[in-house]
C-alpha positions in Angstrom: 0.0 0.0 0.0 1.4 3.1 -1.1 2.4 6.3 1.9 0.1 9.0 2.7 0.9 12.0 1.1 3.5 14.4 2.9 1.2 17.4 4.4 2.5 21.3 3.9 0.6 24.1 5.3 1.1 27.2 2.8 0.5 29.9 5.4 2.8 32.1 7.3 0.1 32.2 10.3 2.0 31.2 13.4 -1.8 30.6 14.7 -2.6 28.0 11.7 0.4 26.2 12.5 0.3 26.2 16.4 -3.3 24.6 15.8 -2.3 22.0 13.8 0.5 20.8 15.8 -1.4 20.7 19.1 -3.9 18.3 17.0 -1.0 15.9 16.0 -0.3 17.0 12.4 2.9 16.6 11.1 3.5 19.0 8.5 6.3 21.5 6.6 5.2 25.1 6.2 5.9 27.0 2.5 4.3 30.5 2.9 2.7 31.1 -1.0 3.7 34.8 -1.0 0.6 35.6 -3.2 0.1 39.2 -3.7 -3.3 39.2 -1.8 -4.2 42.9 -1.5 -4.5 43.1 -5.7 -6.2 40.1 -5.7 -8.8 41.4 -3.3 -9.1 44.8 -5.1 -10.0 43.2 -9.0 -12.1 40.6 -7.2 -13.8 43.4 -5.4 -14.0 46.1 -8.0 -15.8 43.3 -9.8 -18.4 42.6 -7.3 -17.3 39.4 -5.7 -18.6 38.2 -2.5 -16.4 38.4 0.5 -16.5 34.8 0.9 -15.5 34.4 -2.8 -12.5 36.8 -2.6 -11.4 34.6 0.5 -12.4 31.2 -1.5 -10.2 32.5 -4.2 -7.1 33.8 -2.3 -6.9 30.1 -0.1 -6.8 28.1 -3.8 -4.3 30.7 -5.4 -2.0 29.6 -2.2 -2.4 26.4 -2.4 -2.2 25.6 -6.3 1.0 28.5 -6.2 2.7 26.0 -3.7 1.5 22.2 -4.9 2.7 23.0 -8.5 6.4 23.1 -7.1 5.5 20.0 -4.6 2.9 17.9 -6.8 3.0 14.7 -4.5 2.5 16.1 -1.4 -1.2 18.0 -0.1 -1.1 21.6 0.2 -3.4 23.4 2.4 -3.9 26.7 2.2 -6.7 29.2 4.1 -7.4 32.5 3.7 -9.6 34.9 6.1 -11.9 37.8 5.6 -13.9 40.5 7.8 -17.1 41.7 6.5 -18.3 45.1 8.4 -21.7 46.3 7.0 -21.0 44.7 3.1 -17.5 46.0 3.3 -14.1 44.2 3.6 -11.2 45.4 6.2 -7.8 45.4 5.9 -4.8 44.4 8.0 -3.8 47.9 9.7 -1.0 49.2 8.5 0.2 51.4 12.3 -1.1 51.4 15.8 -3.5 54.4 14.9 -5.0 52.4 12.0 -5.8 49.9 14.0 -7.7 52.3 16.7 -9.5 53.4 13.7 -10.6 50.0 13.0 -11.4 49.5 16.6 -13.7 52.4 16.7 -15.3 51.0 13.9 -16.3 47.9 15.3 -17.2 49.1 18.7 -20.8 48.1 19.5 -21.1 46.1 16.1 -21.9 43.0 14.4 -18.9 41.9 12.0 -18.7 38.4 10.2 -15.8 36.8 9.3 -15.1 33.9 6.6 -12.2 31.6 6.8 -12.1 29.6 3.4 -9.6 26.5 3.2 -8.4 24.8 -0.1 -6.2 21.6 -0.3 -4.2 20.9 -3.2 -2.6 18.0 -4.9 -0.6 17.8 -7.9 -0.9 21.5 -8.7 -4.8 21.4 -8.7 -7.4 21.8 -5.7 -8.9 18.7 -4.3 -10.9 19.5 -1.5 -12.6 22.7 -0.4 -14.4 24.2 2.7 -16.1 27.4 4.2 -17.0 28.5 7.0 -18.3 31.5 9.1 -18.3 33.5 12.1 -20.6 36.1 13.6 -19.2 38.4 16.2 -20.3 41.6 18.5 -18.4 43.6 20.1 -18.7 45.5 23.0 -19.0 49.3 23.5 -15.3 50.2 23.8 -14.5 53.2 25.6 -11.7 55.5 24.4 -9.7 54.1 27.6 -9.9 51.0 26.9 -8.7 51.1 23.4 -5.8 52.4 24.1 -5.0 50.2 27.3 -5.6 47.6 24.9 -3.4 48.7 22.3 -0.5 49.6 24.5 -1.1 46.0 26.0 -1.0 44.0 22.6 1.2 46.5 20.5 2.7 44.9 17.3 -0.1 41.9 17.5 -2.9 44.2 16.8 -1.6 44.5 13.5 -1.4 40.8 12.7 -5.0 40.6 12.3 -7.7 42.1 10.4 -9.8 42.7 13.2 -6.8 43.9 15.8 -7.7 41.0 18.2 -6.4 37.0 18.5 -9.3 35.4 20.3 -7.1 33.2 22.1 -5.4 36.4 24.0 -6.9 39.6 25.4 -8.6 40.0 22.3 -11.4 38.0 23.7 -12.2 40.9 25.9 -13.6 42.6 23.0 -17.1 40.9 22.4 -20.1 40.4 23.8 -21.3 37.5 21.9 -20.1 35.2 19.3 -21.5 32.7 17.0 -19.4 30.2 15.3 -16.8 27.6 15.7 -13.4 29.0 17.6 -11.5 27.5 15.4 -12.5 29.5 12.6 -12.3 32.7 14.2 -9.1 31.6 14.5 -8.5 31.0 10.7 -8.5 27.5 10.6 -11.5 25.7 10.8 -10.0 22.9 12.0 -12.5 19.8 12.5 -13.1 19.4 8.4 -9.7 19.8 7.9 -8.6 16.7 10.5 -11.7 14.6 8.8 -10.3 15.2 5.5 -6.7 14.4 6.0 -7.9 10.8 8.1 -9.3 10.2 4.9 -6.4 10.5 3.0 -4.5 8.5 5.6 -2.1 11.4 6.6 -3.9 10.6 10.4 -5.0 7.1 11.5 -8.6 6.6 11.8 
């Protein structure tokens, strides 16, 4: 019987990784290095869905990487945050980011994590998923205390939070698996790669 396929994780997300290796995946990591922000824009300024734009971004990572490693499976995920139709960016400073803090004080916001695996330079598997968050009022005060406690990390995220720090001080409610908030809805991706016999069953 032949070997499972060698697992690499196109993604330079620290959190994608750390989440898979506490689940018992053995993987390399290849970050794609796809030029994501004019991707977004041409989707966009044609009317694509948020989901889409994410969708399309996860497979452009994965296919970029599996056409230089055909044998092996490539996943690759991508994340999006939808405020009110529109999509945010990534904050470029600390000030950017308490704009984008203001903006989602005492809002609703969804965000979309798409996945796409790849195998011989062509996707094979595919999966979305979705998250609704609120967040609380957020006084002035806190916004700052906040950013002055996270610093650099606010700017890792589109939202300025990691859920699994003191960004979870920042809602009220949320609907949705952790996981994908997290960017890596994890559960479909562990069923998947059982079936391909990369994990026992």
């Amino acid at each position: 019987m032949a070997e499972p396929p060698a697992l690499i994780l196109a993604s330079a997300s620290r959190v994608r990784a750390r989440l898979l290796a506490n689940a018992g995946v053995d993987f390399d990591v290849m970050a794609s290095n796809v030029d994501e922000d004019s991707v977004k824009e041409s989707m966009l300024a044609d009317g694509a869905k948020p989901e889409d734009v994410a969708a399309a971004l996860a497979e452009l990572k994965a296919v970029k990487i599996s056409a230089r490693h055909p044998d092996a499976l490539v996943l690759a995920a991508d994340q999006v945050l939808e405020l009110d139709g529109a999509l945010l960016s990534k904050p470029a400073d600390i000030p950017a980011a308490r704009v984008h803090l203001e903006r989602l004080s005492a809002r609703n916001h969804r965000l979309v994590s798409a996945l796409n695996i790849a195998e011989g330079g062509a996707p094979v598997w595919r999966h979305r998923a979705q998250a609704e968050l609120t967040v609380r009022p957020l006084s002035a005060e806190f916004i700052s205390s906040y950013l002055d406690a996270v610093g650099d990390a606010a700017l890792s995220s589109v939202g300025c939070y990691q859920l699994e720090g003191m960004g979870a001080q920042l809602f009220s409610r949320i609907e949705g698996d952790y996981f994908t908030v997290l960017g890596l809805p994890l559960l479909p991706v562990l069923d998947y790669l059982r079936a391909r016999r990369v994990l026992p069953s």
